[in-house]
N, C-alpha and C positions, 0 to 999 in steps of 0.2 A: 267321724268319717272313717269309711275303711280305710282309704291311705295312709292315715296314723295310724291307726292299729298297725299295719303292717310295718309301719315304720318301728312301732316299740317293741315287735316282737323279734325282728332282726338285731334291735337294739342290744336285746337280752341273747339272742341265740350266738350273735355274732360279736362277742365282746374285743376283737382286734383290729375288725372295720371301724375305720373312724364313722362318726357320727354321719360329720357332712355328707361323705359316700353312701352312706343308707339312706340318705333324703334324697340325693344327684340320682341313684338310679329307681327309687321309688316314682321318683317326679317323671323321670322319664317313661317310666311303663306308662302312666297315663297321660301324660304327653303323646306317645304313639299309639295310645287306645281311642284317641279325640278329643281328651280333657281339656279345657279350656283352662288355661292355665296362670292368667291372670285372674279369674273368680274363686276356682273351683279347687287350687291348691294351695294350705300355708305355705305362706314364706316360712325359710329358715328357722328365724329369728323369731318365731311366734310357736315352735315345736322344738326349737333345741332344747328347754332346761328339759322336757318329760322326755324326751330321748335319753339323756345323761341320766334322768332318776331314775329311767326303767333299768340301764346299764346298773348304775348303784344299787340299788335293790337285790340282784342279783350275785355282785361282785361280794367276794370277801373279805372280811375287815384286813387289814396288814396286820403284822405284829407288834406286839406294842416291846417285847423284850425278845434278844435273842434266844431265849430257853424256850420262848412259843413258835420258833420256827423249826416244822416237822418235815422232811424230806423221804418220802416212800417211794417203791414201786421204782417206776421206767425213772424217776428222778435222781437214780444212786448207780445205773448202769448206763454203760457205755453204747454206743449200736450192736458191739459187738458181745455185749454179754457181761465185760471187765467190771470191776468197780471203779464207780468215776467219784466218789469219793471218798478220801484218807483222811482221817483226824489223827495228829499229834499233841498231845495234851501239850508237850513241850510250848509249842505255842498259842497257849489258849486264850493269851493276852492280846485283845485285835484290837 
């Protein structure tokens, strides 16, 4: 069904909309296109796991040690340009 498809591909584009919200406003576009919407659209609960795998798929692993956590680019500056972060060995003990 197109409406999944479009569902899992906002799933993946838009990794900080929750889930449920990409269904609520999926459902409504065709809701306001005529869809009959007791036949013609899943429930929830029958498209959420492949929403969450599309998102997983995509997402990246975590770290599994702090030595795999890499901070680059816009990540190390401030808005204004500063550096937003300092390392002191002194406390390397967290």
């Amino acid at each position: 069904m197109k409406a999944v498809a479009s569902m899992r591909k906002c799933a993946r584009d838009e990794p900080h909309t929750p889930v449920h919200q990409i269904y609520n406003a999926e459902a409504a576009k065709l809701r306001s296109s005529g869809v009959d919407f007791a036949t013609d659209i899943p429930r929830f609960h029958s498209v959420k796991h492949g929403l969450y795998y599309q998102r997983h798929l995509f997402m990246p692993n975590l770290p599994s040690q702090r030595e795999d956590i890499v901070l680059e680019g816009v990540y190390t500056k401030t808005m204004d340009g500063k550096d937003f972060l300092a390392f002191d060995s002194q406390y390397l003990y967290l």
